[in-house]
C-alpha positions as CSV (number, residue, x, y, z in Angstrom):
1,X,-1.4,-21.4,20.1
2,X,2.1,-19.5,20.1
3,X,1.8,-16.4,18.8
4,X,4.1,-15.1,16.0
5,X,7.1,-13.0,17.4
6,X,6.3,-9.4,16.8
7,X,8.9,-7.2,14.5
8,X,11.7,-5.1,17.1
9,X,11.7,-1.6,16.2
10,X,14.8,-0.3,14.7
11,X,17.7,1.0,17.1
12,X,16.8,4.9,17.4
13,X,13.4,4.2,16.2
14,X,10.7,6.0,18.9
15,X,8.8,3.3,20.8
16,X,5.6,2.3,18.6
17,X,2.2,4.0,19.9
18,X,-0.1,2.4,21.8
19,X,-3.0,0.9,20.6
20,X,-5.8,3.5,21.8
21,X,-3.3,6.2,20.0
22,X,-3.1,4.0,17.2
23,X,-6.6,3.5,16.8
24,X,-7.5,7.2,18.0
25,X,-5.2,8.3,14.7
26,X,-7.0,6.1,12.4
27,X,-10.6,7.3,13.2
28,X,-9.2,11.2,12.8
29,X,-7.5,10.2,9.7
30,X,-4.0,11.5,10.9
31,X,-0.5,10.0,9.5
32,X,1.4,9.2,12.6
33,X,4.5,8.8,10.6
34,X,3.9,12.6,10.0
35,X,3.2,13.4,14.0
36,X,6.3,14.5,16.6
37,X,6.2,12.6,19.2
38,X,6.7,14.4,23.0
39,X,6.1,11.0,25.0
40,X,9.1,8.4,26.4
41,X,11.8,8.1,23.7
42,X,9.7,10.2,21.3
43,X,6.7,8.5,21.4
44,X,3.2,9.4,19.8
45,X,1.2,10.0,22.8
46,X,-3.0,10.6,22.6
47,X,-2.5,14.4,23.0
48,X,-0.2,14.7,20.3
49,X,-2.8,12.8,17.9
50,X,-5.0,15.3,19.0
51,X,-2.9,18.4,18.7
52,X,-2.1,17.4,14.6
53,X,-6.1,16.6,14.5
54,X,-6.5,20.2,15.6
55,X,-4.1,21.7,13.6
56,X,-5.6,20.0,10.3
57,X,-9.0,21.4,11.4
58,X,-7.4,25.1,11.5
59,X,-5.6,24.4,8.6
60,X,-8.4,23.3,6.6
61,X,-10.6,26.1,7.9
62,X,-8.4,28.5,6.5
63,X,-8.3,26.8,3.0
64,X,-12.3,26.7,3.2
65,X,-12.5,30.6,4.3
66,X,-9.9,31.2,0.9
67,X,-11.7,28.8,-1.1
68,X,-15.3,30.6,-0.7
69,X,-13.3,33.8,-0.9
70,X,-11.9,32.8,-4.6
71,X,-15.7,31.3,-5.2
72,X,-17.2,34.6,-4.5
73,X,-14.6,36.5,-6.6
74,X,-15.2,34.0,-9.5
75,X,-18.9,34.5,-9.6
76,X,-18.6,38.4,-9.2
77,X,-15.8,38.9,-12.0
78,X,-16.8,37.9,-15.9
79,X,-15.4,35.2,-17.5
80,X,-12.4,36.0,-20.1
81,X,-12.8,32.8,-21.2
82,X,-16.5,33.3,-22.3
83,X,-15.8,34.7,-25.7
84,X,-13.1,31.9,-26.1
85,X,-14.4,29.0,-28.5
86,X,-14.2,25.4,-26.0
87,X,-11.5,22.8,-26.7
88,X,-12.4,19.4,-25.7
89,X,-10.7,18.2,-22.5
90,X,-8.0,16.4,-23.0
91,X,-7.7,13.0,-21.1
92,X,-4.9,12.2,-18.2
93,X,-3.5,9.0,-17.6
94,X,-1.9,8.3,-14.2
95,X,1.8,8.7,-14.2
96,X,3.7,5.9,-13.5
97,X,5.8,6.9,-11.4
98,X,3.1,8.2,-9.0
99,X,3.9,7.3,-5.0
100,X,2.4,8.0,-2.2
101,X,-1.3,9.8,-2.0
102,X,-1.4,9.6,-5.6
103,X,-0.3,6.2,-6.5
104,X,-2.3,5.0,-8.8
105,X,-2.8,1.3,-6.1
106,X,-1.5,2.5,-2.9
107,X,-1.8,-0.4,-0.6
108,X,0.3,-2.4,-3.3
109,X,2.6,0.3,-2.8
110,X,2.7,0.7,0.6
111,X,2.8,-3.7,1.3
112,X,5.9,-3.4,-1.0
113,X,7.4,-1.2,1.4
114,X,6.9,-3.2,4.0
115,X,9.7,-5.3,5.7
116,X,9.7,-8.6,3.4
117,X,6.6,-6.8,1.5
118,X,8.2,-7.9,-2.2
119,X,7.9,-11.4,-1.3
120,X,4.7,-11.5,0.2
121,X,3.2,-9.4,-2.8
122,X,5.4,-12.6,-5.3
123,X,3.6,-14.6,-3.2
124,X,-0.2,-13.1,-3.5
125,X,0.2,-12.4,-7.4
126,X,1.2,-16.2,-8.1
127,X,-2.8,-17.1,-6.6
128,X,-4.8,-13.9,-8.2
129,X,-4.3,-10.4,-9.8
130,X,-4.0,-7.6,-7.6
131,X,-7.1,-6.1,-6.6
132,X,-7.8,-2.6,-7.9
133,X,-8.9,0.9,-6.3
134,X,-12.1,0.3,-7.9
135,X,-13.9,-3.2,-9.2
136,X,-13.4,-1.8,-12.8
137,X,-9.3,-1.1,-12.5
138,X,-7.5,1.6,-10.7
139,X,-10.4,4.3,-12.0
140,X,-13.9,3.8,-12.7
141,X,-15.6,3.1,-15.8
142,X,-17.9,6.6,-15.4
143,X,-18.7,8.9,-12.6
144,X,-21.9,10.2,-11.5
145,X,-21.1,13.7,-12.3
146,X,-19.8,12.7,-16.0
147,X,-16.5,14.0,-15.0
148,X,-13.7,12.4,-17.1
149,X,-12.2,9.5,-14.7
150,X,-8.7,10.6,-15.6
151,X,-9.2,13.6,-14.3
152,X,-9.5,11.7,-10.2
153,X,-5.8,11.0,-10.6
154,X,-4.8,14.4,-9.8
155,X,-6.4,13.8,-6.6
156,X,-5.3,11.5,-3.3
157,X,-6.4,8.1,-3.6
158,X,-8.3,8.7,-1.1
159,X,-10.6,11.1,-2.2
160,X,-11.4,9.0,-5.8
161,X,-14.3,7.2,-4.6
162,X,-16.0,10.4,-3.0
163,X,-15.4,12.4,-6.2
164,X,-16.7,9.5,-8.4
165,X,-19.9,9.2,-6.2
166,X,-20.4,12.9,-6.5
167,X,-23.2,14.1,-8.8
168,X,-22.6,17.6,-9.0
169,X,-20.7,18.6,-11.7
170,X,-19.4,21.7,-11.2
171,X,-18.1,20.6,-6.9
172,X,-16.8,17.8,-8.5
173,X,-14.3,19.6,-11.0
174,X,-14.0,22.0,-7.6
175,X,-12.6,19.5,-5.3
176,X,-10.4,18.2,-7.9
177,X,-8.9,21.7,-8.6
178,X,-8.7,22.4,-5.1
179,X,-7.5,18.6,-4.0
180,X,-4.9,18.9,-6.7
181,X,-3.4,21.8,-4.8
182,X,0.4,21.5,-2.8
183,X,-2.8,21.5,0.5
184,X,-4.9,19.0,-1.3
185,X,-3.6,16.3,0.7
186,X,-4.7,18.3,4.0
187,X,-7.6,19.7,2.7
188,X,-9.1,16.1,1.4
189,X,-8.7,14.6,5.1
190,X,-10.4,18.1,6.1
191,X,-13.2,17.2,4.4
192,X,-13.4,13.5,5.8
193,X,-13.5,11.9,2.5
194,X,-11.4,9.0,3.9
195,X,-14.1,7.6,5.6
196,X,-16.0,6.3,2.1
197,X,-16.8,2.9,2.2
198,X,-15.3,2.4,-1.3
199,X,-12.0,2.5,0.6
200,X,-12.7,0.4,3.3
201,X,-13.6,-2.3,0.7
202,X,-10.2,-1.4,-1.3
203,X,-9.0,-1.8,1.7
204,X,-10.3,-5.6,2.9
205,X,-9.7,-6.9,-0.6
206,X,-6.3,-6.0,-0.6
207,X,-6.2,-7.5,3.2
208,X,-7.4,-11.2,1.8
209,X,-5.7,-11.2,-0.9
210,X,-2.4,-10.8,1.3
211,X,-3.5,-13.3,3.3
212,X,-4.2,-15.9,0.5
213,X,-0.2,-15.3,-0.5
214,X,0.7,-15.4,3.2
215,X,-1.1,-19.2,3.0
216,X,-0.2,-20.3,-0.2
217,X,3.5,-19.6,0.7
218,X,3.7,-21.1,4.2
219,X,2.1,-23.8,2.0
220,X,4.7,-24.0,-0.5
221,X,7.7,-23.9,2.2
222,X,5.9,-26.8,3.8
223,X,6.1,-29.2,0.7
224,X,9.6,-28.1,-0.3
225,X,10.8,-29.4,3.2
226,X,8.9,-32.6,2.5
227,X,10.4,-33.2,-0.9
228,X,13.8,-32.6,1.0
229,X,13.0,-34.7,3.5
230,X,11.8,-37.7,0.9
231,X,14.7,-37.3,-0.5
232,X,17.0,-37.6,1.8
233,X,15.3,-40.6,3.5
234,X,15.4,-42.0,-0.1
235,X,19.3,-41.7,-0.3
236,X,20.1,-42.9,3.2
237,X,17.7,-45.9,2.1
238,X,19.9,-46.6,-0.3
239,X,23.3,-46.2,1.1
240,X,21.8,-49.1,3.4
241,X,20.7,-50.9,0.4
242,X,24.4,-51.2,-0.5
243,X,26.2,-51.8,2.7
244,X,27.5,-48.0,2.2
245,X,29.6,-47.7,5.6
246,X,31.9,-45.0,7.5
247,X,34.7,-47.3,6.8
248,X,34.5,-46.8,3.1
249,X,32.4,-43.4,2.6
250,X,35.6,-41.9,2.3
251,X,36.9,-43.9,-0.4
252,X,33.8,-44.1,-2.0
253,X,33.8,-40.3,-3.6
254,X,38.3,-40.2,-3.3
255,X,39.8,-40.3,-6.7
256,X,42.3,-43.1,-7.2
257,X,46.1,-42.9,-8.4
258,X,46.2,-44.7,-11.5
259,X,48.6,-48.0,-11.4
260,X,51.8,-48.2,-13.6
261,X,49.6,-48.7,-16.8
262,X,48.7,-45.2,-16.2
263,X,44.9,-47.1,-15.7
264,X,42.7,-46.8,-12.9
């Protein structure tokens, strides 16, 4: 079976990365369209995978060492808000504008972006709504820890599904301060929490549900070309029918000069 031509990259674009790289960045959770490439042409080469890897793990090292630090200065210091009367939290809706890390449905994001992405996402939502973060919608209905849901989209997508599965109350609203940071990007694929297997099913959903639109519109093409074809059969059927030949075709749609009458 002939396999589909694959996409050419765009003139000036650095060669793609091989597949080892390709998978090597996945596992390590690093954005390759964030790595500079030092191979041929500026491509992504293993070693430079590995380079942004390591420099993550610094980075996020660092943040730990000045997280514990502002942990241990918390604890030692008293609270000026202890004499303070509570106010109830107030809920947050996702904004909905957000892109990127904190778009409220990423992967729809992301297939829209895609070359010919807004046709094959027409062509998914005609079969079936598109599938959400969670089961429940783009949040959960509850988290473990009885953190507010709104408050996860202040977080990376991402990291939702760890923070929701979290029963600790007091890491949860932790991570969510410090994943809500201008690091928290960096600092969330620190900590790994990429790897949850709430994403993975986000992500396989999403996958077949592309797929069905993929089917469903090679499906439609298909029928519109037999309509076309029915028809056109149909009308040179037809022309047959009556004795419709090259001699008169011409005449046949020609207007003619009316006589001296002024009639046809």
């Amino acid at each position: 079976m002939a396999q589909p031509p694959t996409e050419k990259p765009k003139q000036g674009d650095p060669p793609e990365p091989s597949p080892s790289t390709r998978q090597l960045a996945k596992s390590l959770t690093i954005n390759l369209a964030r790595v500079q490439g030092t191979g041929s042409g500026g491509m992504v080469t293993r070693q430079d995978v590995l380079n942004a890897h390591a420099a993550m793990v610094a980075r996020g090292r660092e943040f730990a060492r000045r997280r514990e630090a502002r942990r241990q200065s918390a604890t030692s210091a008293p609270s000026p808000s202890a004499a303070r009367p509570k106010t109830p939290p107030q809920r947050r809706t996702a904004p909905a504008a957000a892109t990127g890390v904190y778009a409220a449905n990423p992967l729809i994001v992301q297939a829209r972006a895609e070359p010919g992405g807004k046709r094959r996402v027409a062509a998914a939502e005609g079969q079936a709504p598109a599938p959400t973060l969670f089961l429940s919608g783009d949040l959960p209905a509850f988290t473990a820890s009885g953190v507010d849901p709104d408050e996860l989209t202040k977080v990376p997508w991402y990291a939702r599904h760890h923070l929701a599965s979290l029963s600790d109350k007091a890491a949860v609203e932790q991570l969510v301060r410090d994943y809500s940071g201008p690091d928290g990007d960096v600092m969330a694929q620190t900590d790994g929490v990429a790897g949850h297997r709430g994403n993975h099913d986000y992500a396989d959903r999403m996958r077949e549900w592309l797929d069905r639109g993929d089917v469903a519109a090679a499906q439609a093409s298909q029928d519109r070309l037999w309509r076309q074809t029915k028809a056109a059969r149909q009308q040179a059927q037809a022309t047959r029918e009556q004795g419709f030949t090259t001699e008169n075709f011409d005449g046949l749609f020609s207007v003619q000069a009316p006589d001296a009458k002024g009639s046809l």
